[in-house]
C-alpha positions as YAML, in Angstrom:
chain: A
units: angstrom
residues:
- id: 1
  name: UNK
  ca: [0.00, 0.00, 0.00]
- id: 2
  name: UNK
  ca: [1.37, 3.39, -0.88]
- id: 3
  name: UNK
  ca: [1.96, 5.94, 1.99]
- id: 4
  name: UNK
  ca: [0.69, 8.98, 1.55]
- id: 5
  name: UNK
  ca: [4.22, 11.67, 1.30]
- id: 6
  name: UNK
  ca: [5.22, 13.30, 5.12]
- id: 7
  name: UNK
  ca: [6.99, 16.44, 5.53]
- id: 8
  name: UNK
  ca: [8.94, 17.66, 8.55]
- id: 9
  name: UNK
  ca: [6.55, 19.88, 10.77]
- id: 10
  name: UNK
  ca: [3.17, 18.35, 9.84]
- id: 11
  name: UNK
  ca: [0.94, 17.40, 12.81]
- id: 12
  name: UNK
  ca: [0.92, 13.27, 13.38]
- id: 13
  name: UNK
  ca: [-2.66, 12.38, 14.08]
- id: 14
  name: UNK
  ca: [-3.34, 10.91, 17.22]
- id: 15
  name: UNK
  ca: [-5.74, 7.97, 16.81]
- id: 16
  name: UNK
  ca: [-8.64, 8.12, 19.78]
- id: 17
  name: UNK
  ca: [-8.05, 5.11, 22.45]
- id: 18
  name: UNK
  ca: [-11.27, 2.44, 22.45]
- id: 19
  name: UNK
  ca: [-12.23, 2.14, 26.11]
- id: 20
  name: UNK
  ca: [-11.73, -1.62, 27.67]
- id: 21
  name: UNK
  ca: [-14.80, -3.12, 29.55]
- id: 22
  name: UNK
  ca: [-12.33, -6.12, 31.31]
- id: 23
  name: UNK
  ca: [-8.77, -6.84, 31.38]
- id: 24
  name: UNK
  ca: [-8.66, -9.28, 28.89]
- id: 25
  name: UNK
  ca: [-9.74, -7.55, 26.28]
- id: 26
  name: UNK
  ca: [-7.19, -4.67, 27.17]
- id: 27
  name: UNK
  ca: [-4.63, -7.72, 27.32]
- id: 28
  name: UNK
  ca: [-6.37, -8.84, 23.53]
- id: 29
  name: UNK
  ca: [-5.88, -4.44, 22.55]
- id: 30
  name: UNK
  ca: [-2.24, -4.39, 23.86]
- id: 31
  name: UNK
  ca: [-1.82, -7.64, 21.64]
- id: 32
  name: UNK
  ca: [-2.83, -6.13, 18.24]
- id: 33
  name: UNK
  ca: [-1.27, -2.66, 18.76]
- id: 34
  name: UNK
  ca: [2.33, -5.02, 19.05]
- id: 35
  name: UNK
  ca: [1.47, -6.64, 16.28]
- id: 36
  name: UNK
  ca: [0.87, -3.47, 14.02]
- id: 37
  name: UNK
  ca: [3.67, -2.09, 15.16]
- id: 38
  name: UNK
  ca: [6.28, -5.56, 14.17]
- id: 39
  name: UNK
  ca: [4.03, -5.26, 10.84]
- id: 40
  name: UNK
  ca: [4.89, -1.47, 10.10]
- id: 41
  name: UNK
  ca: [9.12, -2.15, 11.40]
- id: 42
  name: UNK
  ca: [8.45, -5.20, 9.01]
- id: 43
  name: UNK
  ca: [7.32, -3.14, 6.49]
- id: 44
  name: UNK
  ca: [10.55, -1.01, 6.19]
- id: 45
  name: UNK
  ca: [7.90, 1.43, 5.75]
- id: 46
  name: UNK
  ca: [11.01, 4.49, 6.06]
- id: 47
  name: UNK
  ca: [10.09, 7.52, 5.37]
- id: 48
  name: UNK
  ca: [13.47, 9.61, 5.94]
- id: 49
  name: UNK
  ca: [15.37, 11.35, 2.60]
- id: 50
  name: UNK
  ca: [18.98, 10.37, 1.54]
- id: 51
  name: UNK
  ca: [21.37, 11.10, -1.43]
- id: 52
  name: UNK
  ca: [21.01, 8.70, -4.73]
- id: 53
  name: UNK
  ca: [24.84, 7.57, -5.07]
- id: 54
  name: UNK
  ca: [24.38, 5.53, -8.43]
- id: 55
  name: UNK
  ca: [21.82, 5.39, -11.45]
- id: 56
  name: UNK
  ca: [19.97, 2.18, -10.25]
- id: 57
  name: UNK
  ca: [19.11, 3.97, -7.00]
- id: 58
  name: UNK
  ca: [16.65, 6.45, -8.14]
- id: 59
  name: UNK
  ca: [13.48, 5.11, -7.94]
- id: 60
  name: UNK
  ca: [10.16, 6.11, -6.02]
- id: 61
  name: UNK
  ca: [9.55, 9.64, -4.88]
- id: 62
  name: UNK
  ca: [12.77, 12.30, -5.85]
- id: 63
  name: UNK
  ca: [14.04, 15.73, -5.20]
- id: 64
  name: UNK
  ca: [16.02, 17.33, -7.88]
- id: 65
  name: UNK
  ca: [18.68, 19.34, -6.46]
- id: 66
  name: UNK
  ca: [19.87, 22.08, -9.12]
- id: 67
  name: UNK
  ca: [23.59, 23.67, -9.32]
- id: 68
  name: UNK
  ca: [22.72, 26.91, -7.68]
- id: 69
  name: UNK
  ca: [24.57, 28.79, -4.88]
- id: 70
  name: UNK
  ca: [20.90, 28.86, -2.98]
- id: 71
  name: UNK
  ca: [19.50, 25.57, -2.37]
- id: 72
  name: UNK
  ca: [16.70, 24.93, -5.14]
- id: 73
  name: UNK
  ca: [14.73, 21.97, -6.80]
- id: 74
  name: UNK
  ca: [12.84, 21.21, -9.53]
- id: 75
  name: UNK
  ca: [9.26, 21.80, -9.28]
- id: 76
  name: UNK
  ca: [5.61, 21.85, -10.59]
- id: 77
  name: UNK
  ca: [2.42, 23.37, -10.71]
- id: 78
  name: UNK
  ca: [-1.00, 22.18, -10.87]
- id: 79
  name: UNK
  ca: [-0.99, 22.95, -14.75]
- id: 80
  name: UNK
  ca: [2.39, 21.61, -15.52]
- id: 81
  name: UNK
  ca: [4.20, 24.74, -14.98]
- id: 82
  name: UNK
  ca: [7.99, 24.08, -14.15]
- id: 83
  name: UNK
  ca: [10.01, 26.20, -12.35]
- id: 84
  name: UNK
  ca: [12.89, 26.19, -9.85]
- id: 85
  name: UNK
  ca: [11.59, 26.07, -5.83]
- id: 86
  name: UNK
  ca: [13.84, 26.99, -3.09]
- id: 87
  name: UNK
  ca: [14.41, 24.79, -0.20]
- id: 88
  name: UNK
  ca: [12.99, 25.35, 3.19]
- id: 89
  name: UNK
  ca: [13.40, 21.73, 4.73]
- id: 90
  name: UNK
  ca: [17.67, 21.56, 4.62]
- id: 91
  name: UNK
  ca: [20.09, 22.33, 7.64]
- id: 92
  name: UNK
  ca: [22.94, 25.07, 7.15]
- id: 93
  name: UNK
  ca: [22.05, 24.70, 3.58]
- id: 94
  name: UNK
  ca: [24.12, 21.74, 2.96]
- id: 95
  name: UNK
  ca: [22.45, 19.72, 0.63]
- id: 96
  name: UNK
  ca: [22.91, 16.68, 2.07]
- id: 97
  name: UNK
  ca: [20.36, 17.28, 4.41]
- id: 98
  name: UNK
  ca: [17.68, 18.94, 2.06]
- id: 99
  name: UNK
  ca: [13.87, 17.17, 2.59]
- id: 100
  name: UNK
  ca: [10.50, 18.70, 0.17]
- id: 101
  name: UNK
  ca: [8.25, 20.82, 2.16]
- id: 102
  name: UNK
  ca: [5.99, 21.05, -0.82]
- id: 103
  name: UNK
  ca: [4.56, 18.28, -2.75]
- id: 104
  name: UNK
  ca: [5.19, 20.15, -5.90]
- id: 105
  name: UNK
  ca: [8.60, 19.55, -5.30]
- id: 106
  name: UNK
  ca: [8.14, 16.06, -4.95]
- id: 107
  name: UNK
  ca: [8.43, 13.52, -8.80]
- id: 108
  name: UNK
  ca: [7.84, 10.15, -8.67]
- id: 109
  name: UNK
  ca: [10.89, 8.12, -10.34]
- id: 110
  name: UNK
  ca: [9.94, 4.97, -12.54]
- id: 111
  name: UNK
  ca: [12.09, 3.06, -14.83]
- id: 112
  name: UNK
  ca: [10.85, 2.24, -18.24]
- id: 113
  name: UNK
  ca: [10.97, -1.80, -18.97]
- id: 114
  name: UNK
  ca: [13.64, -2.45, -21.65]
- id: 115
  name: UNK
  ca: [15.51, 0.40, -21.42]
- id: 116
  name: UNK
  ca: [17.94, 2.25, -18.81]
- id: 117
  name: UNK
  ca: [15.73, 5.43, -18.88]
- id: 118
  name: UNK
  ca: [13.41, 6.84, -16.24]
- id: 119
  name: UNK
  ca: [10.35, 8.80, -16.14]
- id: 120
  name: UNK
  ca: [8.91, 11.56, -13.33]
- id: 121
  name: UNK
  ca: [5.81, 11.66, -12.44]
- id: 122
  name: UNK
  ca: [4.47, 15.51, -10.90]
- id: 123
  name: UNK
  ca: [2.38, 15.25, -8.04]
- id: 124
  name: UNK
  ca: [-0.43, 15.83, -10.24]
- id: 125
  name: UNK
  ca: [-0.07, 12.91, -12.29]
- id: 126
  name: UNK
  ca: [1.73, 13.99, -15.17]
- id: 127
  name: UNK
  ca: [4.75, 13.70, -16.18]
- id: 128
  name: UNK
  ca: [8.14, 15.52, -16.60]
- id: 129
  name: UNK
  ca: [8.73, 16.38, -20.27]
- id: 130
  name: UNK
  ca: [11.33, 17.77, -22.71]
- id: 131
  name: UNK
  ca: [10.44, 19.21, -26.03]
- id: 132
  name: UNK
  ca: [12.50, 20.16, -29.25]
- id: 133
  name: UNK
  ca: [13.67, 23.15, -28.19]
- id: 134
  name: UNK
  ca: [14.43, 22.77, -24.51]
- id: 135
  name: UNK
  ca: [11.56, 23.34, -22.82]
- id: 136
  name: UNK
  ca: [9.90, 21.82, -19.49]
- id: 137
  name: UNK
  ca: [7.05, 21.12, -18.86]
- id: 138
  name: UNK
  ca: [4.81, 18.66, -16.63]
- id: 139
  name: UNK
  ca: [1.56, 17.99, -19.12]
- id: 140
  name: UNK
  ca: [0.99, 14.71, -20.29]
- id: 141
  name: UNK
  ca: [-0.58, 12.08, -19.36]
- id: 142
  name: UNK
  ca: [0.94, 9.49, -21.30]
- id: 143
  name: UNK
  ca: [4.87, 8.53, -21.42]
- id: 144
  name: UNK
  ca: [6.49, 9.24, -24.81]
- id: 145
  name: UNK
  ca: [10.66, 9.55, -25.67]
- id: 146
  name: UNK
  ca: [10.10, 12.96, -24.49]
- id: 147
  name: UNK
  ca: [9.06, 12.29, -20.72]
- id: 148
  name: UNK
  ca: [12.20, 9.41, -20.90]
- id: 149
  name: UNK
  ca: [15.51, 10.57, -19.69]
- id: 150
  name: UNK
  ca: [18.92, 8.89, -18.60]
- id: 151
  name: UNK
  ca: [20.75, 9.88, -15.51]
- id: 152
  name: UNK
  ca: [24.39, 9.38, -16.23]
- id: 153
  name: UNK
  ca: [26.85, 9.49, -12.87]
- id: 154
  name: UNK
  ca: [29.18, 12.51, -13.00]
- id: 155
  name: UNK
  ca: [32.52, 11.55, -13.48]
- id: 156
  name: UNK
  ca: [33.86, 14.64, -11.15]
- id: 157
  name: UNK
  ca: [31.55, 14.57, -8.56]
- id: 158
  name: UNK
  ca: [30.57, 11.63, -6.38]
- id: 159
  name: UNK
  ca: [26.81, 11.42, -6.10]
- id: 160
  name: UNK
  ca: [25.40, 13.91, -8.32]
- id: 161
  name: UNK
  ca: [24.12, 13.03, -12.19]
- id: 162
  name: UNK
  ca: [23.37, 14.26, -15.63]
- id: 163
  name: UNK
  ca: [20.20, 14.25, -16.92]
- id: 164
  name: UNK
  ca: [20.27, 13.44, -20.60]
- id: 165
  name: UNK
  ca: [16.85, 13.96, -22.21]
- id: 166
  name: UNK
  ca: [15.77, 12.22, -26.22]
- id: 167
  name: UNK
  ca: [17.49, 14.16, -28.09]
- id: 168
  name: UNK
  ca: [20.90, 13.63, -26.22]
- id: 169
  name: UNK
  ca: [20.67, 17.52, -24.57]
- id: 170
  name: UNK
  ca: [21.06, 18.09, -20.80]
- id: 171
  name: UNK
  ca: [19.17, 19.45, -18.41]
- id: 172
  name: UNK
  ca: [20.41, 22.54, -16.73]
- id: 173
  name: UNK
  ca: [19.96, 25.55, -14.51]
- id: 174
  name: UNK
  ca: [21.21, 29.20, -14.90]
- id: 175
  name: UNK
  ca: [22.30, 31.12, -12.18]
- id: 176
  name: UNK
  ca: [19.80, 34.30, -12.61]
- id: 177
  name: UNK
  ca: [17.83, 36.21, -10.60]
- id: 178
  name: UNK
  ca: [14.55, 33.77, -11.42]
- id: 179
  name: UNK
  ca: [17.12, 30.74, -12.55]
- id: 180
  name: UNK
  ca: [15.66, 29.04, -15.53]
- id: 181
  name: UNK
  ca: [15.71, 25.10, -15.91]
- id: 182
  name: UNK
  ca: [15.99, 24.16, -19.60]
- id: 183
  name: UNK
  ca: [16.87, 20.82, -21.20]
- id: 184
  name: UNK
  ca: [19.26, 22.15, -23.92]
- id: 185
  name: UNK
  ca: [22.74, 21.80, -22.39]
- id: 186
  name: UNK
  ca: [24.88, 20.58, -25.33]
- id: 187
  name: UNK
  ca: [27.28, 19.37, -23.53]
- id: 188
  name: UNK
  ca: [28.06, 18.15, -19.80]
- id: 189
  name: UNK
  ca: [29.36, 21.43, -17.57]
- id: 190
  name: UNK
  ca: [28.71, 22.38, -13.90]
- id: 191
  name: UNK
  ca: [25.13, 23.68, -14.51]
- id: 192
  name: UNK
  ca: [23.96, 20.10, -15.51]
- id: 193
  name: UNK
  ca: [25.22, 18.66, -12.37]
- id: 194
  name: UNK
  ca: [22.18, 17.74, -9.96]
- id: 195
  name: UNK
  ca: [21.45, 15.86, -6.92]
- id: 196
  name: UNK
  ca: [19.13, 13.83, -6.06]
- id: 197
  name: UNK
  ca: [17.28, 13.22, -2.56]
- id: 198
  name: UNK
  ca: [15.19, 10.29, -2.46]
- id: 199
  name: UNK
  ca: [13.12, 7.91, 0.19]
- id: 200
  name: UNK
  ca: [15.32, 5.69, 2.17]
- id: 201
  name: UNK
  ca: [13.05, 2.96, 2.07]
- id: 202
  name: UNK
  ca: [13.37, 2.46, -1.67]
- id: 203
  name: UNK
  ca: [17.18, 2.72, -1.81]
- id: 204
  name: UNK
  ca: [18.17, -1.08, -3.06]
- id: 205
  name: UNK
  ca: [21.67, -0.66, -0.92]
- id: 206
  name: UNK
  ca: [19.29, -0.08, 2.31]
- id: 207
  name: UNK
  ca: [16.56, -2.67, 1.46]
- id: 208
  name: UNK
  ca: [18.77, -5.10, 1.50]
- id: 209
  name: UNK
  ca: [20.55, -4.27, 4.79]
- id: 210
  name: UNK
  ca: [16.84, -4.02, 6.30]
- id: 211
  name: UNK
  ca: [15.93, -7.43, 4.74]
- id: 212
  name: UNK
  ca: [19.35, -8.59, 6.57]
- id: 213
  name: UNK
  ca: [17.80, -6.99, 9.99]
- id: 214
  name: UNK
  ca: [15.05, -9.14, 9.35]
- id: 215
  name: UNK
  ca: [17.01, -12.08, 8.55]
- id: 216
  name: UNK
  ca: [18.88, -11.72, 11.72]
- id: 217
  name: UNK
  ca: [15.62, -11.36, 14.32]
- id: 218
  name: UNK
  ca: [15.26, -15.12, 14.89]
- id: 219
  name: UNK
  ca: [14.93, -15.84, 18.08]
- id: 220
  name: UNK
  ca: [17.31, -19.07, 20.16]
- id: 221
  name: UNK
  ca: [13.53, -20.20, 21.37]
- id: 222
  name: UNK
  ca: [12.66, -20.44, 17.47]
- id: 223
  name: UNK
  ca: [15.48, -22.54, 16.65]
- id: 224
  name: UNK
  ca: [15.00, -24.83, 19.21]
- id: 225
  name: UNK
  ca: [11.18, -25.38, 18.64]
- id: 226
  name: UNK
  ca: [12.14, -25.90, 14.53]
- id: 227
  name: UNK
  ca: [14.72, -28.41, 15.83]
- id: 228
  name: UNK
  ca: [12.90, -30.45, 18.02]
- id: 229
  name: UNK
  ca: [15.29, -29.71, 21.23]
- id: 230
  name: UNK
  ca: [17.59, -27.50, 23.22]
- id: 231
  name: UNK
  ca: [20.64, -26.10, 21.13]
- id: 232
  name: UNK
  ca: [23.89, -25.00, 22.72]
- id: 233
  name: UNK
  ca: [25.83, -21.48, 21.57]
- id: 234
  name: UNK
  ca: [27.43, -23.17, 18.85]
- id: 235
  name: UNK
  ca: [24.93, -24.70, 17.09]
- id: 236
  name: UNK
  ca: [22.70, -21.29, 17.88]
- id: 237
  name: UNK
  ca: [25.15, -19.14, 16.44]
- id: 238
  name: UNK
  ca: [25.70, -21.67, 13.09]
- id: 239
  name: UNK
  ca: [22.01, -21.88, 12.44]
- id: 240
  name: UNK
  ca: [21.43, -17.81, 12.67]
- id: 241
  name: UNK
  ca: [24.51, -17.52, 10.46]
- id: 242
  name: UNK
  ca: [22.90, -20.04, 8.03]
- id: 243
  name: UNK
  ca: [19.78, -17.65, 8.09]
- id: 244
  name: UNK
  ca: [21.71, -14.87, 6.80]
- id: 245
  name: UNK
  ca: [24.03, -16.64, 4.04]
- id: 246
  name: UNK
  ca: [20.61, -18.38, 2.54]
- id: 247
  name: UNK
  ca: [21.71, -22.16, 3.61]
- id: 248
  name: UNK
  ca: [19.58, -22.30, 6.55]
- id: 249
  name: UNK
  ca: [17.48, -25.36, 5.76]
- id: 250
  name: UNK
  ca: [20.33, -27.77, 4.83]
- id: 251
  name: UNK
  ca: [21.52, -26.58, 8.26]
- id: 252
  name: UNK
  ca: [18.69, -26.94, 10.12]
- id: 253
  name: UNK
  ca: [18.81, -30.84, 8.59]
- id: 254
  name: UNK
  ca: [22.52, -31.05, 9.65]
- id: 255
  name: UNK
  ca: [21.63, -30.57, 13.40]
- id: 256
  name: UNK
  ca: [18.76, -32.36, 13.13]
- id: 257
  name: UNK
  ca: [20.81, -35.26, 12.13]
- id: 258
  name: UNK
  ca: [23.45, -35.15, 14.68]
- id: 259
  name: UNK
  ca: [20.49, -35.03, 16.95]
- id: 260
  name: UNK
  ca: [19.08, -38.55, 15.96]
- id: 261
  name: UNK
  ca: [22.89, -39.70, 15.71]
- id: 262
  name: UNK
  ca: [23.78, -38.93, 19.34]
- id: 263
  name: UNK
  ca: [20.51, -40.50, 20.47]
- id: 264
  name: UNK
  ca: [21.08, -43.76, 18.57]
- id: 265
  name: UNK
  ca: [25.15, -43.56, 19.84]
...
């Protein structure tokens, strides 16, 4: 299910407590709230923003940081109107930190089956698009070679990209007064260098380490009731490291058949 987007300040809801008529049905309530709450750490449901370090990483809801000495992103109106929106959400403007306080600045990041490019959706269901002369804009519906671009890793600077549209321009940003975002960079320069903020919970690098987590929360009393019997440390430790490295049911066999060999000894 897809969370609705969270920005830092918003008011959490508090949901209104049910009163209990007896204790057991407080005991039953206490029960259910643990269990929503394993479901929703289960979930990897994270909601914090880090920094895309590779291509492959951008996917799900995106910030586009532009190349400007005041922290700005990419942005869009209700009609598909793009324009450059400074940053409010960011600490001692280092862009490492930067979060959207408005869903305009928000795009959703898909890739495009068969191919290495990726599309944006606004937050008005349209999506990001590029015409023949440079222009932005946020109006269709549909996704064409226009709304498909490739972000290409900058060789000089460690996470930040390119953004290559069709017709093998760039995206970029001039440092005016109102800065202008265009997609007609011939070539790769400073001002086509952008960042890109994203969800944590839909960076591959940091599913994986949470699907480790998960790997890892077995509990001793789990492994013993799987193997029939009491384990000691060593064979504990050998059967949660066989959880992690994938081999876990030839080892769970393997004790279980030193358990019927020392009975039979």
């Amino acid at each position: 299910m897809v969370k609705p987007l969270t920005f830092k300040g918003d008011k959490k809801l508090k949901k209104r407590k049910a009163p209990y008529p007896d204790t057991d049905a407080r005991r039953d309530g206490s029960s259910k709230a643990l269990i929503a709450q394993e479901t929703a750490e289960g979930n990897g449901e994270d909601d914090s923003w880090v920094t895309a370090e590779v291509p492959t990483d951008i996917i799900g809801p995106i910030l586009f940081l532009l190349p400007l000495s005041v922290p700005t992103c990419i942005a869009c109106d209700a009609n598909g109107k793009v324009f450059a929106s400074e940053i409010q959400n960011i600490v001692e403007e280092e862009l490492a930190t930067a979060e959207p306080h408005d869903v305009r600045q928000v795009w959703i990041a898909n890739r495009i089956a068969g191919t290495g490019e990726i599309s944006f959706k606004g937050h008005h269901g349209r999506y990001l698009s590029c015409n023949n002369i440079g222009v932005l804009s946020a109006t269709r519906e549909a996704i064409s070679p226009e709304e498909s671009f490739l972000c290409i890793s900058s060789p000089e600077t460690l996470e930040t990209f390119s953004i290559q549209t069709v017709r093998e321009k760039f995206l970029t940003a001039g440092e005016d007064k109102v800065p202008e975002i265009r997609g007609d960079a011939e070539s790769v320069s400073f001002t086509t260098t952008f960042r890109i903020r994203m969800q944590a919970r839909f960076k591959p690098k940091l599913k994986a380490n949470k699907e480790m987590r998960i790997k890892e929360k077995v509990s001793r009393k789990d492994l013993e009731e799987t193997v029939g019997r009491r384990l000691d440390d060593r064979e504990a430790k050998k059967l949660k490291k066989a959880r992690m490295e994938g081999n876990y049911h030839e080892a769970i066999l393997d004790v279980k058949a030193k358990s019927k060999h020392d009975k039979y000894a």
